[in-house]
matplotlib code that plots the C-alpha trace (Angstrom):
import matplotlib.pyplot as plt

x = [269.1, 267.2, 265.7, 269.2, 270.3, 267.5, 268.2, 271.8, 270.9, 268.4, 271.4, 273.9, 271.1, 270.8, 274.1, 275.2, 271.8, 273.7, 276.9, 275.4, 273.7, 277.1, 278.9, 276.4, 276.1, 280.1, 279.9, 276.8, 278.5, 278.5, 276.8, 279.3, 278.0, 280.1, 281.8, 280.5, 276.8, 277.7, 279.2, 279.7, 278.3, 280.5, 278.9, 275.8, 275.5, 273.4, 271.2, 268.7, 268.2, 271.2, 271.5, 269.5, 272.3, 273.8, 277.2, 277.2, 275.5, 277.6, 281.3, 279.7, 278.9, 281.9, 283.2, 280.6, 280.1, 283.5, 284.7, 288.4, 288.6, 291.7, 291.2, 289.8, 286.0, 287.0, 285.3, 285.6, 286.9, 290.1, 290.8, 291.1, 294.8, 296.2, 298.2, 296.6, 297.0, 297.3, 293.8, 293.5, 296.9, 295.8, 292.3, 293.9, 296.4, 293.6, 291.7, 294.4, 295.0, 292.5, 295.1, 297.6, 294.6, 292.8, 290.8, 289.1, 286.2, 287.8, 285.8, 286.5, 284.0, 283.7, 281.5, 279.9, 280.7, 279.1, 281.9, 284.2, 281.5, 279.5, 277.3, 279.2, 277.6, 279.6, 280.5, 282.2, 285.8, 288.6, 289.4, 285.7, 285.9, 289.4, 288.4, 285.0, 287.1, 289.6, 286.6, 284.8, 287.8, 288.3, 284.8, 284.3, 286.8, 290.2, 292.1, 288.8, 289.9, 287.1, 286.9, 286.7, 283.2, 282.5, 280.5, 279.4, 276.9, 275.1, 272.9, 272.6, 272.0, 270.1, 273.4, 275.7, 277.4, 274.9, 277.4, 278.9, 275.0, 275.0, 277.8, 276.2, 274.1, 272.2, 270.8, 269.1, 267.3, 267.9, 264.9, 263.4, 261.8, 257.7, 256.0, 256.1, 259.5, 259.7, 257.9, 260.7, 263.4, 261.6, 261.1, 264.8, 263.8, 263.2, 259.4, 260.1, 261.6, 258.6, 254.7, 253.9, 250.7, 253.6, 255.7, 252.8, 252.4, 255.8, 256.3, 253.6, 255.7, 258.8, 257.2, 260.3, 262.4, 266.1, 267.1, 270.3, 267.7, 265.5, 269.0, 269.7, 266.2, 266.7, 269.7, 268.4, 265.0, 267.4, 270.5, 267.0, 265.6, 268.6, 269.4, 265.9, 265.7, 268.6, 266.4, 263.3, 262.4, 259.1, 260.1, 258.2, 258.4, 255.0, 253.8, 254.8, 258.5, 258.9, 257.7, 260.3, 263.0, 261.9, 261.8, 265.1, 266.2, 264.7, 266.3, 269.2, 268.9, 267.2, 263.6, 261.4, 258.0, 256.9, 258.8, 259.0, 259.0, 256.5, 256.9, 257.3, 253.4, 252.2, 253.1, 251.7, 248.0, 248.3, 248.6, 246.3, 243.6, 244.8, 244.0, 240.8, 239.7, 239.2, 242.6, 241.8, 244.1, 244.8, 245.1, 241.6, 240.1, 242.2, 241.6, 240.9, 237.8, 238.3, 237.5, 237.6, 239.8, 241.2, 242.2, 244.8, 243.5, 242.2, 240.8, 240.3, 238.3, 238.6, 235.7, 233.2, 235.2, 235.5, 238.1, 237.0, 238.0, 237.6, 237.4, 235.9, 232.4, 233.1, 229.2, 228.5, 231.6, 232.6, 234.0, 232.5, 233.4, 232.8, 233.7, 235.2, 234.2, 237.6, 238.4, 237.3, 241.0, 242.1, 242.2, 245.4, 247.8, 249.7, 247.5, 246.4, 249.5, 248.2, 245.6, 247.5, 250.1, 247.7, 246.2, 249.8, 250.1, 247.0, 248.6, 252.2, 253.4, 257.3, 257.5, 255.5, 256.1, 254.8, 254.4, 253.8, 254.8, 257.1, 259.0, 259.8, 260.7, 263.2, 264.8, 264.8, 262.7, 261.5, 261.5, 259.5, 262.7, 263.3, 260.0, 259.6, 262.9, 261.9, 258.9, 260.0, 263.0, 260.5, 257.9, 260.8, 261.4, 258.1, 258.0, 261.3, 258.8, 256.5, 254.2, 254.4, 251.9, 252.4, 250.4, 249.8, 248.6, 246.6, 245.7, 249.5, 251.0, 248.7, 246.2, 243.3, 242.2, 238.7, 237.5, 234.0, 232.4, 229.3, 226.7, 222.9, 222.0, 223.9, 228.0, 229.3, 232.2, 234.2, 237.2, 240.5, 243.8, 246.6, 250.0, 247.9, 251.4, 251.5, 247.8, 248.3, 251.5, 249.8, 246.3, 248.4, 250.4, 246.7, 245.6, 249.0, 247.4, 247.2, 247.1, 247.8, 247.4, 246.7, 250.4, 253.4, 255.0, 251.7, 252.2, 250.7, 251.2, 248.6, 248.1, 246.4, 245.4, 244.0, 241.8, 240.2, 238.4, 235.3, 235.9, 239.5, 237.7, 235.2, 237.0, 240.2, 237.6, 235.9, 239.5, 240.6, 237.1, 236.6, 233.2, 231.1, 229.4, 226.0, 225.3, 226.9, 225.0, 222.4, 223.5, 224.3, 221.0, 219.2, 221.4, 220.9, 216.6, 217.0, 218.7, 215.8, 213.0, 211.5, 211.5, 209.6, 210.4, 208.7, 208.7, 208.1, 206.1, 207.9, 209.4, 213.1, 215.6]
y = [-62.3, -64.0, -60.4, -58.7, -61.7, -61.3, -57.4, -58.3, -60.8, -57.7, -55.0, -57.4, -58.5, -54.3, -53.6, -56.7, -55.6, -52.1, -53.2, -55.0, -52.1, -50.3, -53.1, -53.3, -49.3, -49.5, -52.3, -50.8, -48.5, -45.0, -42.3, -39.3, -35.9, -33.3, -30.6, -28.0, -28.9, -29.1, -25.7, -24.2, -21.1, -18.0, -15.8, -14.3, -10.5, -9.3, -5.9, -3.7, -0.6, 0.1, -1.0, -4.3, -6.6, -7.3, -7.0, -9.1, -12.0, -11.9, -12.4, -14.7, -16.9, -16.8, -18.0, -21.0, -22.3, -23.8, -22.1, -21.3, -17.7, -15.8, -12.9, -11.6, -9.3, -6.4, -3.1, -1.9, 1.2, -0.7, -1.9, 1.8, 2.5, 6.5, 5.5, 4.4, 0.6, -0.2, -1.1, -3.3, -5.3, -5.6, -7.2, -9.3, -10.0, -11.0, -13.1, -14.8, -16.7, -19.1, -20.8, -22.0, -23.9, -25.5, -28.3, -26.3, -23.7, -20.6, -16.8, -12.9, -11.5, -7.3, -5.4, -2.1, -3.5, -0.8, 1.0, -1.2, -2.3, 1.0, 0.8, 1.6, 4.4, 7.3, 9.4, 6.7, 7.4, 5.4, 3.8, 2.5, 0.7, -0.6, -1.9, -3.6, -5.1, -6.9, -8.1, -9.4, -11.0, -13.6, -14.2, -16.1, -14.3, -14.9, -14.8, -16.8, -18.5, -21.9, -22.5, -18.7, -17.0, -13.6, -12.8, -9.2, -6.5, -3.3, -0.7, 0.3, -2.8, -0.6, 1.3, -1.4, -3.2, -5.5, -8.0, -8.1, -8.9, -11.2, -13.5, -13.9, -16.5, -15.6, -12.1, -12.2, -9.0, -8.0, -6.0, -4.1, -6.2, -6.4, -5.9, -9.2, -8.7, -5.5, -6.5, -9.1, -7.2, -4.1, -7.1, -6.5, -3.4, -4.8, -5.0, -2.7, -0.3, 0.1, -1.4, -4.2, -2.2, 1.0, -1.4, -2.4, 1.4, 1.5, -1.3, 0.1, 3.9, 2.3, 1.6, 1.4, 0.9, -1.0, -3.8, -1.3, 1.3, -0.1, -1.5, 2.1, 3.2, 0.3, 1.7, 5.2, 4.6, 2.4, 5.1, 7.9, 5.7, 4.9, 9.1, 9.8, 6.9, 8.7, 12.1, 10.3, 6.6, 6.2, 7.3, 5.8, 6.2, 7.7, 7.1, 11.0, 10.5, 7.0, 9.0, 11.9, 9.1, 7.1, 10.7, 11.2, 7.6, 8.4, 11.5, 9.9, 7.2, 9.4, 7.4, 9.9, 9.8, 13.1, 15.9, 14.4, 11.1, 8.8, 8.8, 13.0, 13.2, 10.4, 13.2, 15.6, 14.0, 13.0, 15.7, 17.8, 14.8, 15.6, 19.2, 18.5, 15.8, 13.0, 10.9, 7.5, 3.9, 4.4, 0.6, 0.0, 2.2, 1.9, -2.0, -3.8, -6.2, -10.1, -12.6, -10.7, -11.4, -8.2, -7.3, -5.1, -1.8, 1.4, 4.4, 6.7, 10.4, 13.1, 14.9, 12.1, 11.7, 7.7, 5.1, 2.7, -1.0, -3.9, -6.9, -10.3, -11.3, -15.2, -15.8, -13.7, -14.1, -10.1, -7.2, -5.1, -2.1, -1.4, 2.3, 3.2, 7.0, 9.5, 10.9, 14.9, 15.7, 13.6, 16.0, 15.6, 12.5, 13.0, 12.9, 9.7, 7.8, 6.8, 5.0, 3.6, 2.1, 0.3, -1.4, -2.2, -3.8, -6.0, -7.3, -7.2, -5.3, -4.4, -1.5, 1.8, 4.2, 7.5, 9.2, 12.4, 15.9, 16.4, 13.2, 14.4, 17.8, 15.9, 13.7, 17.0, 15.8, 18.6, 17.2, 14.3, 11.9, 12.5, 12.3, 8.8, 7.6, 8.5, 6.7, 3.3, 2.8, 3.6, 0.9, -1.5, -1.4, -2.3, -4.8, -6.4, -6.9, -9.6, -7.2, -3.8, -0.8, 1.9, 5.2, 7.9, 11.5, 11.8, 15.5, 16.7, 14.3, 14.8, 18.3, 19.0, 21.7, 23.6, 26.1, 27.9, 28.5, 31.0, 29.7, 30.6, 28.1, 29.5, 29.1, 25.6, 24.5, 21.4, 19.7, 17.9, 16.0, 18.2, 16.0, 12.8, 10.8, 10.7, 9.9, 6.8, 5.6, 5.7, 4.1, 1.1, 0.4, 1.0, -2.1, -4.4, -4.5, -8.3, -10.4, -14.1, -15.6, -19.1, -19.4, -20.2, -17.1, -14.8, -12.1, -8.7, -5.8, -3.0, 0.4, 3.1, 5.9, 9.6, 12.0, 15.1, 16.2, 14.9, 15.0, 13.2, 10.4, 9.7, 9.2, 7.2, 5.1, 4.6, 4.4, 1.6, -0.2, 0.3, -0.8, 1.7, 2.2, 1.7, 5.7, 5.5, 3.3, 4.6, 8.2, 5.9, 4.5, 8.0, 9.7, 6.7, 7.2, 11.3, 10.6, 8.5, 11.1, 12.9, 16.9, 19.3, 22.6, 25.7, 27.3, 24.5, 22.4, 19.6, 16.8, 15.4, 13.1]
z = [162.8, 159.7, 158.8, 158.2, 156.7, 154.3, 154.0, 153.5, 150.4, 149.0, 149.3, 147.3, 144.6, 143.8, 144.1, 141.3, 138.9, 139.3, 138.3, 135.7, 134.3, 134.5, 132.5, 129.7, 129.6, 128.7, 126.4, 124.2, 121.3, 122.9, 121.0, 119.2, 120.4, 118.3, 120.7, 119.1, 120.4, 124.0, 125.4, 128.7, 129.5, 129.0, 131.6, 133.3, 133.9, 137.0, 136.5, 138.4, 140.3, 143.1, 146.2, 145.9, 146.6, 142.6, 143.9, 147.4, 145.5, 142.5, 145.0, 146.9, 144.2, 142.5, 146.1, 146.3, 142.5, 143.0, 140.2, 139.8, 140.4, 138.1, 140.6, 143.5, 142.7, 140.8, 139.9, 136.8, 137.5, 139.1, 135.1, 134.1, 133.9, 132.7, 129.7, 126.6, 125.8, 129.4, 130.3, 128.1, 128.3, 132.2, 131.1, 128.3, 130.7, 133.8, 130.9, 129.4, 133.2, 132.1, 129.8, 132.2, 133.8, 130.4, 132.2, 134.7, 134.6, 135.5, 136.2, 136.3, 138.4, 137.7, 138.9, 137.3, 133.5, 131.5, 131.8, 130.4, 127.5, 127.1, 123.9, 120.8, 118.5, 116.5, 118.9, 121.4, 121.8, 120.6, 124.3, 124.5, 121.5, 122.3, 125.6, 124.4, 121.4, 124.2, 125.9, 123.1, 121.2, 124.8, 124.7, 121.8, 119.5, 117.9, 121.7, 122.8, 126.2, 126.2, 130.0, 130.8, 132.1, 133.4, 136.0, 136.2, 137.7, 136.4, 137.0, 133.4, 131.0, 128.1, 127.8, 127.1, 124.4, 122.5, 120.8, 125.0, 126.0, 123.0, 124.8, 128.5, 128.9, 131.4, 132.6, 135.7, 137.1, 140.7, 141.7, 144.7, 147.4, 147.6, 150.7, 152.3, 151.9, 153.4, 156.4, 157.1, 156.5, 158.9, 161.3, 162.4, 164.3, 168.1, 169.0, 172.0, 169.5, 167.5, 167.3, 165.4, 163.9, 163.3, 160.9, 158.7, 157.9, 157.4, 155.2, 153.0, 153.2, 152.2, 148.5, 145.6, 148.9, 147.8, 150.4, 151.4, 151.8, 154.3, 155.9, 156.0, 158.2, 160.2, 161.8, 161.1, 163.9, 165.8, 166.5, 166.9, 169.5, 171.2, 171.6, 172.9, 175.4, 177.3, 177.3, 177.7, 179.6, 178.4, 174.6, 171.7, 168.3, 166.9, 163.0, 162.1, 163.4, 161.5, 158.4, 158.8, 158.9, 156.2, 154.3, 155.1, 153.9, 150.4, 150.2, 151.1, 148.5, 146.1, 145.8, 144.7, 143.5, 141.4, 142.9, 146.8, 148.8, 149.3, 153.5, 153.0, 151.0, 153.6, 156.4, 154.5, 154.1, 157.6, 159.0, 156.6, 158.3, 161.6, 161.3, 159.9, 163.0, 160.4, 161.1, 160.3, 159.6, 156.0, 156.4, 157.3, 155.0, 151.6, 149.8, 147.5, 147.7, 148.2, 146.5, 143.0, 139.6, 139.0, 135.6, 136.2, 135.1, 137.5, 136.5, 139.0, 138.1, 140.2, 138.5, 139.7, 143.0, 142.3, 141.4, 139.1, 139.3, 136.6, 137.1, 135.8, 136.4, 136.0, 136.3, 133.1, 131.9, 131.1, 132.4, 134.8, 137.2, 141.0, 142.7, 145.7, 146.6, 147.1, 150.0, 151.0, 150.9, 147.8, 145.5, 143.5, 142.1, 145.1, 147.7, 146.0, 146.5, 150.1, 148.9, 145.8, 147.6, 149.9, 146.9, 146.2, 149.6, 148.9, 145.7, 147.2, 144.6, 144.1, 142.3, 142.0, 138.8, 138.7, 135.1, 135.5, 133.9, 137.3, 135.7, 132.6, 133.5, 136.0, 133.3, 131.5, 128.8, 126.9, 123.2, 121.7, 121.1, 125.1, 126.5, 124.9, 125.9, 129.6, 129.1, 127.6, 130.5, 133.0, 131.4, 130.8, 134.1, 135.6, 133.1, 135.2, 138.1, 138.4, 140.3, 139.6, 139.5, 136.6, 137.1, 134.5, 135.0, 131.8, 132.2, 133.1, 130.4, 127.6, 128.4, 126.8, 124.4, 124.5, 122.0, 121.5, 118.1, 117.9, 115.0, 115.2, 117.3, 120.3, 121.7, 121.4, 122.8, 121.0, 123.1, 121.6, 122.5, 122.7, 122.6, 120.3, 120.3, 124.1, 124.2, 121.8, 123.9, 126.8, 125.8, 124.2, 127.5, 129.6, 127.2, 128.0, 131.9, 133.0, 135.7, 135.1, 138.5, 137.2, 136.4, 139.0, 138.4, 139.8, 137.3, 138.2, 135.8, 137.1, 134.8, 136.7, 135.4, 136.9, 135.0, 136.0, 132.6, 132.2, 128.5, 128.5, 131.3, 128.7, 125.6, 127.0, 128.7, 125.1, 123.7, 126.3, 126.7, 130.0, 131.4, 132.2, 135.8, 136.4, 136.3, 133.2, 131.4, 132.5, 131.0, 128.0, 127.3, 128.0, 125.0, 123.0, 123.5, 123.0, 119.4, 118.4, 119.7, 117.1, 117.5, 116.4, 114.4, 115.7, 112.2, 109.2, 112.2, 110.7, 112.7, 112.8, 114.3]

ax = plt.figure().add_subplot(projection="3d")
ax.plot(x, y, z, "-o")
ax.set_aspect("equal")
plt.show()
């Protein structure tokens, strides 16, 4: 009994310093903070490739921010009305709700709102403009409704309105899910469905995989087993027929890499191995080392049958290179992607970009103005990612040029750059490789990139100061002795350098 007397003394001696605080709080002269300084947020837009979820999260927050909704989620497309004037009378109409309720935060949530705020330019049409002009004259303009904010979703935030972009506070990117990630949401799939050691390789097929997309295989291999379980008791599902539906998932979804699907060129090596009688676990064999502080950049050469690796030698305190040796059937940028996506796995990596001549000719990027563009939304795009792997084809992309002179001393043959703008764009991003792993955000931005001349590996190895091998340097230091040794001429039996 005396102790919760005693605790009953302690609660009322805090709870009369609290109200004493309280009391002298009120009576102190309160500082004037101007309105002007303090203002709510108008809005936050949502962007990102489709099918990772922009739209489910953006309704269900409007539904638990406790935020007075004038309207239930909306696309944009159910603003668009036949006659002109009409669309935007219904959006000044939706926006101008926020009025009748001044002392409470109110929201329009609309999804897809590029094409209600489309980039303006000179050829826009007059019913762009118009629209965009409603929008922007409730935001902050001479309609401006104070407690109104717009929550909204796109796919295509470099086409859109900048004075719109201007007005949302926040933009938050919405991007594909990593590995780990896609090991959880593959997890789904019963266990007597598939093998545990089947949905690793699978997680690592699913590369640039959206969240609906792997949804969408989940139910694929699910329905497939389900139909050859009633054929078959004893009916399992092997690597090769997970690939084929994963292959038809990305076609589905349209996530290609080059000219085909990852899970479609991940059949195709395996069985080229198969045929050959040197299957192996692409897990076991393709990694990167332990223990090692990467520096982002990769060079692999398919002349001297290696991939080259820097990282930091925190001992010596500088750059070096290790090797690991190809494979006998890794012969082209495709049949590399195997072993490129596994060093994606090690570093859990979201996103994989290709850059390639197959791109461009895709995007139908035949002049310099378009190849460029192509390039700088595809680099913008990794740079979204925390982690993200960017690899460029350097001889399809940029080529090389070799000509042959005759002169008295024999047939030389001198070697040049054939597109020099694409080889400066690409040596520049090569450079803008880091990894910053000291940091809570555990950025990864890899560059990797494939050659197959010897004379293009050299010079944009020179070009991006990438260490060279031990073979190298030792190459290095021979050249650097036979430019010192004197000759001899055979005729004036004279020497030179």
């Amino acid at each position: 009994m005396e102790i919760n007397h005693k605790a009953n003394e302690a609660l009322v001696k805090d709870k009369r310093n609290l109200l004493n605080t309280i009391v002298d709080d009120l009576n102190n002269q309160q500082t004037h903070i101007d309105n002007k300084l303090v203002k709510p947020h108008r809005g936050f837009i949502m962007y990102g490739p489709p099918g990772t979820g922009k739209s489910h999260i953006m309704s269900q927050l409007a539904k638990k921010i406790g935020i007075a909704m004038l309207g239930p989620p909306l696309a944009a497309g159910e603003l668009e009305r036949p006659l002109v004037g009409q669309s935007e009378a219904v959006i000044l109409d939706l926006c101008s709700r926020g009025n009748r309720l001044p002392y409470l935060m109110c929201c329009v949530s609309i999804d897809e709102i590029d094409s209600l705020a489309p980039r303006r330019d000179e050829d826009s049409s007059e019913g762009k403009v118009a629209k965009i002009s409603v929008l922007l004259s409730v935001l902050e303009g001479i309609k401006d409704v104070p407690n109104l904010m717009f929550f909204s979703a796109t796919n295509r935030l470099h086409m859109m309105d900048e004075a719109f972009l201007r007005r949302m506070s926040g933009k938050f990117f919405v991007g594909r899910p990593s590995s780990g990630a896609r090991k959880r949401i593959l997890n789904a799939i019963p266990r007597n469905m598939i093998d545990p050691s089947l949905r690793e390789k699978l997680a690592s097929a699913t590369t640039n995989f959206s969240g609906a997309a792997l949804s969408a295989l989940n139910r694929s291999i699910a329905v497939h087993y389900i139909s050859q379980r009633r054929v078959n008791k004893n009916y399992k599902i092997e690597y090769e027929e997970a690939l084929l539906q994963a292959d038809r998932t990305a076609r589905q979804y349209q996530i290609f890499l080059g000219l085909d699907t990852l899970p479609r060129l991940l059949k195709r090596n395996y069985d080229s191995s198969k045929r050959l009688g040197t299957s192996q676990n692409s897990n076991d064999i393709f990694h990167l080392k332990d223990n090692c502080h990467f520096t982002g950049k990769i060079i692999i050469s398919l002349s001297n049958r290696s991939a080259r690796i820097e990282y930091i030698d925190l001992k010596r305190n500088n750059k070096k290179v290790y090797e690991d040796n190809l494979n006998h059937n890794e012969e082209s940028v495709q049949q590399l992607l195997e072993r490129i996506t596994n060093y994606g796995n090690d570093r859990n990596v979201q996103l994989l970009q290709l850059i390639d001549l197959n791109l461009l000719s895709s995007k139908g990027a035949y002049d310099e103005k378009k190849i460029f563009e192509t390039l700088k939304e595809r680099y913008d795009e990794c740079m979204e990612y925390k982690r993200s792997m960017i690899i460029y084809d350097l001889d399809s992309l940029i080529g090389v040029n070799q000509s042959e002179s005759q002169s008295s001393m024999g047939t030389s043959t001198s070697s040049s750059v054939v597109h020099q703008a694409l080889y400066i764009y690409v040596t520049s991003r090569f450079r803008e490789a880091v990894i910053e792993t000291n940091t809570k955000s555990n950025v990864e931005k890899w560059s990797i990139a494939v050659v197959r001349d010897p004379f293009l590996l050299k010079k944009f190895s020179q070009d991006v100061e990438f260490p060279r091998t031990d073979r190298e340097e030792e190459e290095y230091k021979e050249e650097q002795r036979k430019e010192k040794e004197l000759i001899k001429c055979i005729k004036c039996r004279d020497f030179f350098y």
